[in-house]
C-alpha positions as CSV (number, residue, x, y, z in Angstrom):
1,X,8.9,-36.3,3.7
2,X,6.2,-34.2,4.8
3,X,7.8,-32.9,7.5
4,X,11.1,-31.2,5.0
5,X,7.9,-29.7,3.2
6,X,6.3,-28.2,6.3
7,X,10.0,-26.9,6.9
8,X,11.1,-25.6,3.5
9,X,7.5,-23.9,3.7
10,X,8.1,-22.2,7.0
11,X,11.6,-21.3,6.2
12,X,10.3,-19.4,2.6
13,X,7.7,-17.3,4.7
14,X,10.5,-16.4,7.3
15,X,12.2,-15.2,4.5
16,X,9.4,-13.4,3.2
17,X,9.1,-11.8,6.4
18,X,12.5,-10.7,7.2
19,X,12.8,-9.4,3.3
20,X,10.0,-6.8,4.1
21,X,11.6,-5.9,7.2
22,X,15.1,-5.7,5.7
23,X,13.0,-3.3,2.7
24,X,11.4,-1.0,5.1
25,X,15.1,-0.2,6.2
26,X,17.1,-0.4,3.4
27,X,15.3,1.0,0.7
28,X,16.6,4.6,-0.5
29,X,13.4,6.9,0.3
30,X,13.2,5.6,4.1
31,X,17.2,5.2,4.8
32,X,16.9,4.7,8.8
33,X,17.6,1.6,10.7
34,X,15.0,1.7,13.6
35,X,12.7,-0.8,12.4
36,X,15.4,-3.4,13.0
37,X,14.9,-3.3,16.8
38,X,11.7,-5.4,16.0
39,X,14.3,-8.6,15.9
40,X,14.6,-8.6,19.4
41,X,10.6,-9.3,19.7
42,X,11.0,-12.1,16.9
43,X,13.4,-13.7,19.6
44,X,11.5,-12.8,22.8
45,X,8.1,-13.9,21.4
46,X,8.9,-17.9,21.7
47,X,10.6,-17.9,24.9
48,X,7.5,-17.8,27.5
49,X,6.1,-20.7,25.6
50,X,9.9,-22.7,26.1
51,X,9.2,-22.3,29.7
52,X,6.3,-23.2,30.2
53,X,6.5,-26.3,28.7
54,X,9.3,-27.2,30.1
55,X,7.7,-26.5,33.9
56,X,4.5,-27.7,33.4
57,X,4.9,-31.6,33.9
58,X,0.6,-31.6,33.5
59,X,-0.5,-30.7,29.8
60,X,-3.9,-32.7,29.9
61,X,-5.3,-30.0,32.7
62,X,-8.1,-27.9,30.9
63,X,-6.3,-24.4,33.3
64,X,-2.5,-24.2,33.6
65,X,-1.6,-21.0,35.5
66,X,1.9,-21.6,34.0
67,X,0.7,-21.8,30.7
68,X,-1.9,-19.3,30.6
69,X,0.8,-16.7,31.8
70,X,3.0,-17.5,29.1
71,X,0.2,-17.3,26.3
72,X,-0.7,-13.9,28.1
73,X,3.1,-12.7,27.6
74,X,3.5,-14.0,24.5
75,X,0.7,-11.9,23.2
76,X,2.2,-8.6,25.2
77,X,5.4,-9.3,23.5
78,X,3.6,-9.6,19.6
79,X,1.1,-6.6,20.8
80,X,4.6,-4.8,21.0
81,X,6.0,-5.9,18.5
82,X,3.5,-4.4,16.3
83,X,3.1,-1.0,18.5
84,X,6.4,-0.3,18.2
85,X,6.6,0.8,14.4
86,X,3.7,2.6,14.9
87,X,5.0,4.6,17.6
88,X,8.3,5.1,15.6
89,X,5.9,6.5,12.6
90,X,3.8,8.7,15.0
91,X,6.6,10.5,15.9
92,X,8.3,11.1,12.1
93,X,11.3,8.9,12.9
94,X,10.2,6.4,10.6
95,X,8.1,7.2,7.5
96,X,4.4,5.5,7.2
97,X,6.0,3.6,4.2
98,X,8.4,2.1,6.2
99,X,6.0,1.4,9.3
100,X,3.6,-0.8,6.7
101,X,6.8,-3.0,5.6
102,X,7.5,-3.8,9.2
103,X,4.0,-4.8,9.8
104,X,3.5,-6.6,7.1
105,X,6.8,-8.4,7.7
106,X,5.6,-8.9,11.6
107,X,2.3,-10.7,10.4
108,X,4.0,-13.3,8.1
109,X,7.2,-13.9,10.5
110,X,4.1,-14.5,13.7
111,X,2.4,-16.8,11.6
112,X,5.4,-18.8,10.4
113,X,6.2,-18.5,14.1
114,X,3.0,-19.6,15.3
115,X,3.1,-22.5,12.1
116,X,6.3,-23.7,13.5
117,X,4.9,-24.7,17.0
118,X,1.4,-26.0,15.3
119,X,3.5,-28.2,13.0
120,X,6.2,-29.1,15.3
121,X,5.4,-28.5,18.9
122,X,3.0,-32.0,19.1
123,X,5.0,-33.7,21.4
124,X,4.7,-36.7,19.0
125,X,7.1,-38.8,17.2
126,X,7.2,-35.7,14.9
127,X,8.4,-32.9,17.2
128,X,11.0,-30.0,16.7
129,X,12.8,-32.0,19.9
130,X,14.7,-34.0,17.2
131,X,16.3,-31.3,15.6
């Protein structure tokens, strides 16, 4: 039972998130789309991690090369992921309004992001490897 709570919780905030990114386009005053190309980080972001875990057979070592590259472009790929509205602002294609929507939405969708693999990504009988 504890486990449907942990994933109605994470599913709300990813909502949350993805309703402030959805605002900063759609609302009337900032009218543009751009801010949407922040999705493709959402999806990229998760990926290193996959792999590593799926190459490295060791996870009881103290230094993984494997896994200390993925957490390295993991963060490059979040680092980005928050740059990127703020580049879009900078240069007046996206108002300022707009660019704090998308980085409020990026915070909450990385932490539900980052949730999911603290509450799921154990390894133990309770693992997002069921699903």
């Amino acid at each position: 039972m504890a486990g449907i709570k942990a994933l109605v919780g994470l599913s709300f905030s990813g909502a949350i998130g993805l309703t402030f990114l959805l605002l900063s386009c759609v609302l009337e005053q900032y009218g543009v789309y751009w801010p949407f190309f922040v999705l493709i980080f959402y999806v990229l972001s998760p990926i290193p991690h996959f792999i590593a875990r799926r190459v490295s057979e060791d996870t009881d070592s103290g230094s993984n090369a494997c896994r200390e590259l993925s957490l390295f472009l993991t963060s490059g790929i979040v680092v980005s992921a928050f740059g990127l509205p703020m580049v879009l602002a900078h240069n007046s294609v996206i108002q300022w309004g707009a660019c704090g929507l998308v980085l409020a939405g990026n915070t909450v969708i990385f932490l539900t992001i980052l949730g999911f693999f603290l509450i799921f990504g154990g390894g133990d009988d309770f693992s997002w490897e069921q699903w």
